[in-house]
N, C-alpha and C positions, 0 to 999 in steps of 0.2 A: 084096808083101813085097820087101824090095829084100836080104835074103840079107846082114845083113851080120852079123858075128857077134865076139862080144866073151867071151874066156877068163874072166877075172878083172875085177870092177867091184869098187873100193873107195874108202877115202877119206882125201882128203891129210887130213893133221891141222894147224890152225892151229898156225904156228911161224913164226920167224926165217929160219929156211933156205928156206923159199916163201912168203914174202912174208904181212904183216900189214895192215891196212885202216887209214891212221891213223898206222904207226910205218913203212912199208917205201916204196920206191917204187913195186916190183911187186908186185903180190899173185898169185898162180897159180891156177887157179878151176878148171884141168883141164888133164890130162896124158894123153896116148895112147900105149901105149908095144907098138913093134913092129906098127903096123897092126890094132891090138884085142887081141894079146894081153891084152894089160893096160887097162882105163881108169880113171884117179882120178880123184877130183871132190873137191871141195871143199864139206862141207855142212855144217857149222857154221861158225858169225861169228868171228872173229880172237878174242874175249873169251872164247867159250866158255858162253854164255849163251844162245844159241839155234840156230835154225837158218834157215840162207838164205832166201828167197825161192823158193816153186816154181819161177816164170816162170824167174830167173836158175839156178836147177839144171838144169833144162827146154834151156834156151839154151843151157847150158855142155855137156852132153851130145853135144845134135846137132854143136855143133861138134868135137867128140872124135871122134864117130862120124863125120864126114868125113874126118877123116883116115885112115882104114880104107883111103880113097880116092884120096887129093891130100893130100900129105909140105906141100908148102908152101903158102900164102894167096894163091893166086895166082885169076885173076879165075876159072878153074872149080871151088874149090876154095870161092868165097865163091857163086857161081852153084847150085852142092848144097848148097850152107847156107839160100840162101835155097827152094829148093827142099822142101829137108825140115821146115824152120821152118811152111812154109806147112800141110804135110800135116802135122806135130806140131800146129800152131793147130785144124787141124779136126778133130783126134779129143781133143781137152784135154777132163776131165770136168770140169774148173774153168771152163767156156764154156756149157755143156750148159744153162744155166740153170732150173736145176730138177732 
């Protein structure tokens, strides 16, 4: 367990103001705010018609949750992403096959 811990999990709401898939340039997929107090995610599609892709909620998580750790993207910031990416890969029930 790597002890890292997170107040508030919720969810950006597709909109204008963070970005649309299609109509924006950026779209915002996840936001960390104060080192885990807070983490957003973004889990429904800009239209409102479904919902994301596990793997990309999955991906957009771990990286929130490194910033718990490292404020910026810097090479040990992407070095615990790929770290925890790996150990998220090997406990995924979507792999389990069966």
């Amino acid at each position: 367990a790597h002890g890292y811990r997170v107040g508030k999990l919720t969810e950006i709401a597709p909109g204008l103001d963070t970005g649309m898939i299609g109509v924006s340039d950026v779209c915002l997929l996840g936001l960390n705010i104060n080192k885990g107090q807070e983490i957003q995610l973004r889990l429904r599609t800009s239209d409102l018609l479904g919902v994301r892709p596990y793997w990309l909620i999955k991906k957009t998580l771990v990286h929130e949750l490194c910033h718990n750790v490292h404020g910026d993207h810097d090479a040990k910031f992407w070095g615990l992403f790929s770290e925890l990416m790996k150990e998220a890969d090997s406990r995924d029930w979507t792999k389990a096959g069966g």
